[in-house]
N, C-alpha and C positions, 0 to 999 in steps of 0.2 A: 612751314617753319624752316627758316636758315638753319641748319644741323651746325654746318659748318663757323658761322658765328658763335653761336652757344654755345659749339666745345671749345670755342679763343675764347671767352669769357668764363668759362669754369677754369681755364689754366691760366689765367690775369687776377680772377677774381676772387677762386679758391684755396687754386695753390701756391702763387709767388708769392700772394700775399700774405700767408701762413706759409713762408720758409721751406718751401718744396723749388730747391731753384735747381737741383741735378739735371744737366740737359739731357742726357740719356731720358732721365723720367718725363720733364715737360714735353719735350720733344714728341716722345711716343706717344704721351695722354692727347696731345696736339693733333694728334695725326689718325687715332683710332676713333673709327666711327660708334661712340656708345649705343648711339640706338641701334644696332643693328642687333644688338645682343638681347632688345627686349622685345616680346610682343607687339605689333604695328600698333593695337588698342593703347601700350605706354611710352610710346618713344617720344610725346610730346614734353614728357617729365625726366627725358634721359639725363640732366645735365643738373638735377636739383642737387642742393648739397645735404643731402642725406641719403643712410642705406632707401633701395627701393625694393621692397615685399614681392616674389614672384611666386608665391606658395609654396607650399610641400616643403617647407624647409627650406626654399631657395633663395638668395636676395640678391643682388647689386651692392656690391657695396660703394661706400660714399666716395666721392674721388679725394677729397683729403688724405681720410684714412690711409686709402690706395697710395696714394702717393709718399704718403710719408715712410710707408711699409716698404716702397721699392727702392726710395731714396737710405732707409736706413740698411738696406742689403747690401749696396752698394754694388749695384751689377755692371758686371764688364763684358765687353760684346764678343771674349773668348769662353763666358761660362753655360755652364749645363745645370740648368733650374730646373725643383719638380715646383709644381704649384698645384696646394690640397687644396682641393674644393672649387672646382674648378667654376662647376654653377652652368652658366650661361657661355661660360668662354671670353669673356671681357678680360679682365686679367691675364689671361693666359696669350692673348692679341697684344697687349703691351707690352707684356715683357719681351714678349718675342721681336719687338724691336729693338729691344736690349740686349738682348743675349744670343749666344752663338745657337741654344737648341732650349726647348720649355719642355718635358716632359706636364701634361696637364690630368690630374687627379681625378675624378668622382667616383661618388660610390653610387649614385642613381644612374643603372642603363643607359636609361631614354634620357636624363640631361644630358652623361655624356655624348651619345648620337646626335643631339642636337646642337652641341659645343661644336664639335668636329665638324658639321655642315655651314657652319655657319664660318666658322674660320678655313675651310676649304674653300667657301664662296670669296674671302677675301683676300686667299689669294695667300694665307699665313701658312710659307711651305716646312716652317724650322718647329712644327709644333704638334706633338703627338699627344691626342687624348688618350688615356686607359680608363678603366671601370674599376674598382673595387675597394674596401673599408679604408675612409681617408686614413686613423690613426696609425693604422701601419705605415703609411707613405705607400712605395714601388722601390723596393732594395735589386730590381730585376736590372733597371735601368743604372742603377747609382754607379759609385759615390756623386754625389750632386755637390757642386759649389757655391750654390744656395738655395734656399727651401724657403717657399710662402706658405705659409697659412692664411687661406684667406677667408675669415672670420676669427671671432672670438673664441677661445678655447680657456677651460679651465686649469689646462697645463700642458707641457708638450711632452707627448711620451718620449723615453730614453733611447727606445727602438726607435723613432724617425730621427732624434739629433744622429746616431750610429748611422744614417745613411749621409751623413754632409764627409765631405772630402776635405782631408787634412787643410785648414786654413778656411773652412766653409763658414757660413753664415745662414742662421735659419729667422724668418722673423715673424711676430704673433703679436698679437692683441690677448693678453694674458689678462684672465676677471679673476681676482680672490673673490672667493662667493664670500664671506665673511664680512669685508666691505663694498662689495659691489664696484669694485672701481676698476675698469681698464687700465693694463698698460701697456704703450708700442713696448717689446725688449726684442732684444738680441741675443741669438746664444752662438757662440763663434765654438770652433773646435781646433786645436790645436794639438795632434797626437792624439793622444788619450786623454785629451782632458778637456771641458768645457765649460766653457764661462758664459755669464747671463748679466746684462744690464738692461735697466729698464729706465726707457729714454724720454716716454711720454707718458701723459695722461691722456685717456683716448678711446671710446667704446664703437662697437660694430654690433653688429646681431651674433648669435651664438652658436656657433658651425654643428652640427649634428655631427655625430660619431667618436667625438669624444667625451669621456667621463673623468672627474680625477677618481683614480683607482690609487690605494697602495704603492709603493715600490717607483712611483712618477715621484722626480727628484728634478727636472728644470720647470 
């Protein structure tokens, strides 16, 4: 299989054409090898446009989605991203051509060790995996100047927007379970104060480790 065709055709046919036109974003989606990030048994399905299932909780998410989530962060190649849910390390390989350093999320050991080998094999030197409960984020690293969530979440706790840096930007696939509907939003931080627009309609698979609880307010 041409790998390298099929990922110009998922950024021709996925995302220009669904309004993902940030070069920062095509660029990098352009240039990262998706299948490297799945099992040999699926990389023949690396480029489909939908999440792809790796068990235990894990997936691929769609490159639309993907895309539309980095282009609404609006990353600049002087910032320092964490990015929750890191998974496979796909994600965390793209941004890092966007941005000056990725801090990269999971809360599964052996995903992360497998994240970090695979992004060591490529050679991605601006990009550190950690281990532990995504809804906390890593406030060890922070303030971050943007924050992925990469999956669906029922809210974004108030403790991870507190780790974005004055003028940050966090972005999510937010589900009201009430009507089941996704949406891409934004929550920008500005001082002490945070704001939240929701920009799309948009579903991904459901990130494990968050719950909505009480006292979650974005």
């Amino acid at each position: 299989m041409d790998f390298a065709a099929a990922r110009h055709n998922m950024v021709e046919n996925q995302l220009r054409t669904n309004r993902v036109i940030d070069p920062l974003v095509v660029e990098a989606m352009d240039a990262v090898p998706r299948e490297r990030f799945l099992p040999k048994q699926m990389r023949g399905i690396a480029y489909v446009d939908e999440d792809i299932d790796l068990g235990g909780g894990r997936f691929l998410m769609e490159p639309l989605v993907l895309g539309r989530l980095l282009q609404s962060a609006e990353i600049r190649p002087t910032d320092v991203v964490l990015d929750v849910g890191c998974g496979t390390g796909y994600a965390t390989a793209v941004i890092a051509r966007m941005a000056s350093t990725v801090v990269a999320l999971e809360s599964d050991p052996e995903a992360a060790a497998g994240a970090a080998a695979v992004l060591e094999e490529l050679g991605v030197v601006n990009a550190a995996v950690v281990s532990g409960p995504l809804a906390e984020g890593y406030p060890t690293q922070g303030p971050y100047d943007v924050i992925v969530i990469a999956g669906q979440v029922p809210e974004v706790p108030p403790g991870l927007c507190a780790q974005l840096a004055d003028g940050g930007r966090l972005v999510a696939v937010i589900c009201d379970d009430d009507t089941g509907v996704g949406r891409l939003t934004v929550v920008t931080r500005a001082g002490n104060t945070y704001g939240r627009r929701a920009l799309f309609d948009g579903s991904t698979r459901r990130l494990a480790g968050f719950e909505k609880r009480p006292g979650f307010v974005f």
